[in-house]
C-alpha positions as CSV (number, residue, x, y, z in Angstrom):
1,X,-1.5,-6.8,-7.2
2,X,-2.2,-7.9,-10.7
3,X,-4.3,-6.0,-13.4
4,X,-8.3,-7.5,-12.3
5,X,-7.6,-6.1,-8.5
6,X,-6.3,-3.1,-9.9
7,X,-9.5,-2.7,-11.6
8,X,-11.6,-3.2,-8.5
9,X,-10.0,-0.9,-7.0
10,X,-10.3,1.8,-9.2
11,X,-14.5,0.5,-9.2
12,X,-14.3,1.4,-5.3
13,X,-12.8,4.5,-5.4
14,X,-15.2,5.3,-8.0
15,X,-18.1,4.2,-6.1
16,X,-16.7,6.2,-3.0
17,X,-16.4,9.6,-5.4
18,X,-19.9,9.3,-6.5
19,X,-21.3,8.8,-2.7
20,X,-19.9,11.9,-1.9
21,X,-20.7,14.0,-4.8
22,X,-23.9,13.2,-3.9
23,X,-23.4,15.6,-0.5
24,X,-21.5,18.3,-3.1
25,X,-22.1,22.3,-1.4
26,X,-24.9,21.0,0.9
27,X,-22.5,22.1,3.6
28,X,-22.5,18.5,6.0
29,X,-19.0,17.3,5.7
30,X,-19.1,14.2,8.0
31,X,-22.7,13.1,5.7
32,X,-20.2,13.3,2.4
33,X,-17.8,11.2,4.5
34,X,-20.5,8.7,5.7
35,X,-21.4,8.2,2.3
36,X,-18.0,7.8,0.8
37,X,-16.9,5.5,3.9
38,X,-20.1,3.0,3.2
39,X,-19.9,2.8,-0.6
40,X,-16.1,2.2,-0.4
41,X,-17.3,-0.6,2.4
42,X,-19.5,-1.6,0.0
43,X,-17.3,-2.4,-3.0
44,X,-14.6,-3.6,-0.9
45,X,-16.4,-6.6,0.4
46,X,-17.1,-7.3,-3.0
47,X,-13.3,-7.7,-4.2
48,X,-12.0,-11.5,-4.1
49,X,-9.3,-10.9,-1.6
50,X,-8.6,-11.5,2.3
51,X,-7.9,-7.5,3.3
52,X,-7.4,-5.3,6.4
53,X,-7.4,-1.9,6.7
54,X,-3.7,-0.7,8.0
55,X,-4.2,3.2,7.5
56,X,-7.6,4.2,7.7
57,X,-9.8,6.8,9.8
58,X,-9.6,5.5,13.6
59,X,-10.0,2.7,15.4
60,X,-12.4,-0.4,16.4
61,X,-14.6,2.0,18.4
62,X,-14.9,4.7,16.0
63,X,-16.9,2.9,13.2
64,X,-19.0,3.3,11.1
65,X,-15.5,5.0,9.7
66,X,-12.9,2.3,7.9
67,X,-11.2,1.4,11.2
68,X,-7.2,0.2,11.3
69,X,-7.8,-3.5,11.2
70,X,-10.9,-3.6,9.7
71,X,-11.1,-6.9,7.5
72,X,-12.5,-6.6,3.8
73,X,-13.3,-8.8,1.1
74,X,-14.7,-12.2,0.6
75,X,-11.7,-13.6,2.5
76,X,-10.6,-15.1,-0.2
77,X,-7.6,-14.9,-2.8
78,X,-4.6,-12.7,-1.3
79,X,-3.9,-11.0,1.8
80,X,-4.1,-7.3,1.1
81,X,-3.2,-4.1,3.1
82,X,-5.3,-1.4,2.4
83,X,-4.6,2.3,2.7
84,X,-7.6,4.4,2.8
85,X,-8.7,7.9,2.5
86,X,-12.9,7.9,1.2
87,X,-12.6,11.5,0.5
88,X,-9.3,13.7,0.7
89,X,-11.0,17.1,0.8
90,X,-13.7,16.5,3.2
91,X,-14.6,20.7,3.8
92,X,-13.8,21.0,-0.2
93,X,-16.8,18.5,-1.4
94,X,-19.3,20.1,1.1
95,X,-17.8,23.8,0.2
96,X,-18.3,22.6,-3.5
97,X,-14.5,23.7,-3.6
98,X,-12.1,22.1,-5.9
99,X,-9.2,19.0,-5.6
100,X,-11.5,17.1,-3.5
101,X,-10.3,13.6,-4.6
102,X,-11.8,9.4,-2.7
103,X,-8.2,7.8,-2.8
104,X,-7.2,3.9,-2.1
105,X,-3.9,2.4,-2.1
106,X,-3.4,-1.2,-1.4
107,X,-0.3,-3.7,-1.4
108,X,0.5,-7.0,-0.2
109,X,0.4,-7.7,3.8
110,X,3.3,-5.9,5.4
111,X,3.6,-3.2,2.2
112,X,2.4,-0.1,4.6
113,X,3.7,2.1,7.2
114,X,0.9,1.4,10.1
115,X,1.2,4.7,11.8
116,X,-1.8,5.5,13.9
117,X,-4.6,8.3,12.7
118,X,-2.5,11.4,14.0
119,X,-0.2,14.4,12.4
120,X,2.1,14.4,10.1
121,X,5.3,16.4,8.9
122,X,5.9,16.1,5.2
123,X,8.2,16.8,2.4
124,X,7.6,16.0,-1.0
125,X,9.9,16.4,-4.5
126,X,9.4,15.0,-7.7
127,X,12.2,12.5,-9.6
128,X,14.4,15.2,-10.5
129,X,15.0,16.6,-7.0
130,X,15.5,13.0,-5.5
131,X,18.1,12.9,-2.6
132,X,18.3,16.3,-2.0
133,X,16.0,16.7,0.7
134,X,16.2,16.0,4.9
135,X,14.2,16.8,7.2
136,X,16.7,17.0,9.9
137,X,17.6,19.6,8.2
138,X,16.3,23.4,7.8
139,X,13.5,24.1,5.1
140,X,15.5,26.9,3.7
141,X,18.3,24.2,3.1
142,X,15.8,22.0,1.8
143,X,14.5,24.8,-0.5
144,X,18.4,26.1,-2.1
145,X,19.3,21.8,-2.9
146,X,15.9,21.8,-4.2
147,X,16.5,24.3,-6.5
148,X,19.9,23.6,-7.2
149,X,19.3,19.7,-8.5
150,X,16.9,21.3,-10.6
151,X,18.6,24.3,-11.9
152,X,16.6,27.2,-11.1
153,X,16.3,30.0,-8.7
154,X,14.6,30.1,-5.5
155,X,12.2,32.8,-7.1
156,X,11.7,30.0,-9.9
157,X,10.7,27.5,-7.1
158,X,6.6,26.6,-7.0
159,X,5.9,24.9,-3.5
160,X,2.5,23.3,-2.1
161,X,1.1,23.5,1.2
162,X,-1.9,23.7,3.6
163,X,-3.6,26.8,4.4
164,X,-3.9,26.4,7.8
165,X,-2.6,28.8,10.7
166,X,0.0,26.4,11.9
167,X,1.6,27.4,8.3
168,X,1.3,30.8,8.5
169,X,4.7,31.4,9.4
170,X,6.3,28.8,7.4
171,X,4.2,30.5,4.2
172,X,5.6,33.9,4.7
173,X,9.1,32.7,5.2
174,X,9.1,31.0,2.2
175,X,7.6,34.0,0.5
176,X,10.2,36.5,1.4
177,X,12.9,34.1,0.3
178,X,11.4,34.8,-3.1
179,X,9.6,31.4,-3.7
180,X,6.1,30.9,-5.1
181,X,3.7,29.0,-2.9
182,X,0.4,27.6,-3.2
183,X,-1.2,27.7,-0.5
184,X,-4.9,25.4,-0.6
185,X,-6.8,24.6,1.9
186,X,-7.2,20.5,1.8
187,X,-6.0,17.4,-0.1
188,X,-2.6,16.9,0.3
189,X,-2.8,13.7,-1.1
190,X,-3.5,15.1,-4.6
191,X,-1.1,18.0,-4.4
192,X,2.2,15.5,-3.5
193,X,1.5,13.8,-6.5
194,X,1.5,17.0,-8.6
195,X,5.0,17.4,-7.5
196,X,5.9,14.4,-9.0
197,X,4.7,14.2,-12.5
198,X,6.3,16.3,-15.2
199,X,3.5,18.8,-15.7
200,X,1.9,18.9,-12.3
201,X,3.4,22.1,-12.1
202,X,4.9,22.3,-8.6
203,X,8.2,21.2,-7.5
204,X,7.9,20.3,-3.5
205,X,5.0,20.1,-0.9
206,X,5.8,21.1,2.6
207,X,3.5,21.0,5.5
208,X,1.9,18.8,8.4
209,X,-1.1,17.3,7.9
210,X,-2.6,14.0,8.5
211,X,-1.0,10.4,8.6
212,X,-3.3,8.5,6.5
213,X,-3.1,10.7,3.6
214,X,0.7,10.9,4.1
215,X,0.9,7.2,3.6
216,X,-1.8,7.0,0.7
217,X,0.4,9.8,-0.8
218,X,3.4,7.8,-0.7
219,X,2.5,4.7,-2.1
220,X,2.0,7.3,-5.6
221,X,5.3,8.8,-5.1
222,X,7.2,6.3,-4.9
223,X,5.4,4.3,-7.8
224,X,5.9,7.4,-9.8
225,X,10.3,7.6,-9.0
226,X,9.7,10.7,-5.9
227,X,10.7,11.0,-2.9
228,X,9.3,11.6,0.3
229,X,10.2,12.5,4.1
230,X,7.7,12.2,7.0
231,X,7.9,12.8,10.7
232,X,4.8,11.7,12.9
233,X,3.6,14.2,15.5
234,X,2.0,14.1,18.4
235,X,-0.5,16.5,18.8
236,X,0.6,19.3,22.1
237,X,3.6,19.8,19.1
238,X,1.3,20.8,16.4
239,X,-1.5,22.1,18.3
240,X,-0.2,23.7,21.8
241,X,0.1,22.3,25.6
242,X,-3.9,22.0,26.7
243,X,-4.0,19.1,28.5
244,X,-6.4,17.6,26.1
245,X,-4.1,18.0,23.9
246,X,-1.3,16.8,26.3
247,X,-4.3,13.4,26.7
248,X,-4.4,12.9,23.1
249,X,-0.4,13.3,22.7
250,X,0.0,10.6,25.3
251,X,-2.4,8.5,24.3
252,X,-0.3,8.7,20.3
253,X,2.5,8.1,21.7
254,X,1.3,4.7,23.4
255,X,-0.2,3.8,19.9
256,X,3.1,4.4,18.4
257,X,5.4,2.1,20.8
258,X,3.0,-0.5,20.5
259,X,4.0,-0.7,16.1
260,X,7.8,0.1,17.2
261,X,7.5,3.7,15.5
262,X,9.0,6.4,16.9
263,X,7.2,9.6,16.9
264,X,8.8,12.9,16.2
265,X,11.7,10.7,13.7
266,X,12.4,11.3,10.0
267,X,10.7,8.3,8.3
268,X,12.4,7.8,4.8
269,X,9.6,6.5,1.4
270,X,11.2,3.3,2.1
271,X,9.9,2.9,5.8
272,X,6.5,4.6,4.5
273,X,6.0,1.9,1.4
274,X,8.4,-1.1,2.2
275,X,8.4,-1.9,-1.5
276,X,6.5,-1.3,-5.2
277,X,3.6,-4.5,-5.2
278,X,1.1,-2.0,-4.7
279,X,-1.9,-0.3,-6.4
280,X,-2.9,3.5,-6.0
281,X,-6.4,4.5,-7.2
282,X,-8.1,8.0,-7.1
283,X,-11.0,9.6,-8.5
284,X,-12.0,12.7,-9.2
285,X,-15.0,14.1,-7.0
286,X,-14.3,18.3,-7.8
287,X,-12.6,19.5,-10.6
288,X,-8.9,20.0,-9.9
289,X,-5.3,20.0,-10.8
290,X,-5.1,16.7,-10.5
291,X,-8.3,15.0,-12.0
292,X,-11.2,16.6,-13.2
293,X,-14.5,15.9,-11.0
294,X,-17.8,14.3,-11.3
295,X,-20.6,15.8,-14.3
296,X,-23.8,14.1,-13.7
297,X,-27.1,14.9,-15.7
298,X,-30.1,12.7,-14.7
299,X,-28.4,9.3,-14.2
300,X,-25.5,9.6,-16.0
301,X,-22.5,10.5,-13.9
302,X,-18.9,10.6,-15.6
303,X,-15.7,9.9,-13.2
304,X,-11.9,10.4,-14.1
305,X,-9.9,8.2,-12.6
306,X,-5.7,7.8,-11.7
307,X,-5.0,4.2,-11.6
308,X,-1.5,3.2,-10.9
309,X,0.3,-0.2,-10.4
310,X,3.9,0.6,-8.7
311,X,5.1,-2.9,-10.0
312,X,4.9,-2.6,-13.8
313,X,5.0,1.6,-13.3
314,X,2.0,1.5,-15.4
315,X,-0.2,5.3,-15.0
316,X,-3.6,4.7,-16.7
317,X,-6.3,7.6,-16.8
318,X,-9.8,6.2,-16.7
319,X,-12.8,7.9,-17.8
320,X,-16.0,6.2,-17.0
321,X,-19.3,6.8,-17.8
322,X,-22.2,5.4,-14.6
323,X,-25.7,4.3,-15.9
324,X,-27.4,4.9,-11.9
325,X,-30.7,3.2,-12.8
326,X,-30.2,0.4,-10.6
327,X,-32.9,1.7,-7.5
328,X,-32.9,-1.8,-6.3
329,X,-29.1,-1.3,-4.9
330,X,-27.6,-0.1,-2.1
331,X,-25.0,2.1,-3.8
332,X,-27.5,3.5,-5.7
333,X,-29.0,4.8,-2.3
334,X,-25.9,6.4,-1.5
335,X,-25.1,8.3,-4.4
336,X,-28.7,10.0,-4.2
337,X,-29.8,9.0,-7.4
């Protein structure tokens, strides 16, 4: 993972954030997807490099999305594992809402967790609350070592999670034990890193959301000194016993035992990111906490971009400025210029 593919990849994730702006409050989720998914495509096959997509959006049969052993590149230069998420915030880009980020992380061939597209549990501190927290254990627990390592009080503690009605109860408990919790409604990917860098402004993420983004997440955290806990789901656990549901479950589970993982098991950052030859690139597409989003007048666009290499614990913040006067180009197509 040396400096020129770190570059690339911050060039795809670009190209991916401007694809979807292009879809920005028109209200079609799955076309900003589409868009993002074949201009990251795009720029991947570009990169000198033999890659495969370990975490992505499906499988085989569900392309056009970046499938789990899709193979990228020119096919030439090093074996890559790639960790993809086009667009984290989906619902936010076509809602014109903010923190909706195109995120990539990439290491060398067995550096990624290669969990199946499926839920998952997820606990996230910064450096100064590493070791402190278990899943096995309660979240009130997790909450009072939390805030003990870090010398506050619980109503001093700011935690992250998903606004979604499998939450609710977890957000009011948390409330009545005094703590402060932000509650958003997508992009968890964004909001673990937040909890790891010294003025992100929140202390822990909690929540269940999806597997992908958990493992693009923690290729960040643990570049940036974290630490993460995970716990894949089936889906009957997070989303009741219909026997679709129960179908689906069944079917994960299979998908599981056939990568030895074990659903339903704490997985520590270590079994998530086996170790730190990795790259982690995001950019902006909405303005957020995190990055600021795409301004485009004409055709200019400006991008901000989080490029880290976990080897050399290098953080670099990009800005870029797009001259899209090239209508002879496919990506040019795709970003609606």
């Amino acid at each position: 993972m040396n400096r020129a593919l770190a570059i690339e990849f911050s060039r795809v994730t670009e190209a991916a954030a401007l694809a979807g702006f292009a879809w920005l409050g028109r209200g079609n989720k799955n076309a900003a997807d589409d868009a993002a998914v074949q201009a990251m495509r795009l720029m991947l096959n570009q990169v000198e490099m033999s890659g495969k997509v370990v975490i992505g959006e499906g499988e085989i049969d569900d392309a056009p999305m970046l499938y789990i052993g899709e193979k990228l590149g020119t096919g030439k230069g090093a074996e890559v594992s790639i960790a993809v998420d086009p667009i984290d915030g989906t619902r936010m880009t076509a809602m014109g809402q903010s923190n909706a980020i195109s995120v990539l992380a990439a290491g060398g061939k067995d550096t990624f967790l290669r969990a199946p597209d499926m839920y998952m549990e997820k606990l996230v501190v910064g450096p100064e609350a590493k070791d402190m927290i278990d899943l096995n254990l309660p979240l009130e627990q997790n909450l009072r070592r939390v805030a003990s390592k870090m010398g506050k009080l619980l109503s001093q503690l700011t935690v992250i999670t998903l606004d979604k009605p499998r939450h609710t109860d977890v957000i009011r408990k948390m409330q009545d034990l005094g703590v402060k919790v932000m509650a958003i409604p997508d992009g968890d990917v964004a909001a673990s890193i937040l909890c790891c860098l010294p003025d992100g402004g929140a202390d822990m993420l909690y929540g269940i959301g999806g597997a992908p983004e958990g493992v693009v997440a923690a290729a960040a955290i643990r570049a940036l000194g974290g630490e993460m806990q995970a716990r894949l789901l089936p889906r009957h656990l997070v989303k009741g016993n219909s026997s679709e549901n129960q179908v689906i479950a069944a079917d994960e589970i299979r998908r599981c035992k056939e990568v030895n993982i074990e659903v339903n098991t704490v997985l520590k950052l270590e079994d998530l990111v086996r170790d730190d030859n990795l790259v982690f690139s995001a950019t902006g597409i909405t303005n957020g906490d995190l990055l600021k989003g795409i301004h485009r007048r004409g055709n200019l666009a400006t991008t901000e971009t989080l490029l880290i290499r976990g080897r050399s614990r290098t953080i670099r913040r990009i800005q870029s400025v797009h001259y899209l006067d090239r209508k002879d180009t496919a990506l040019y197509r795709l970003i609606g210029a």
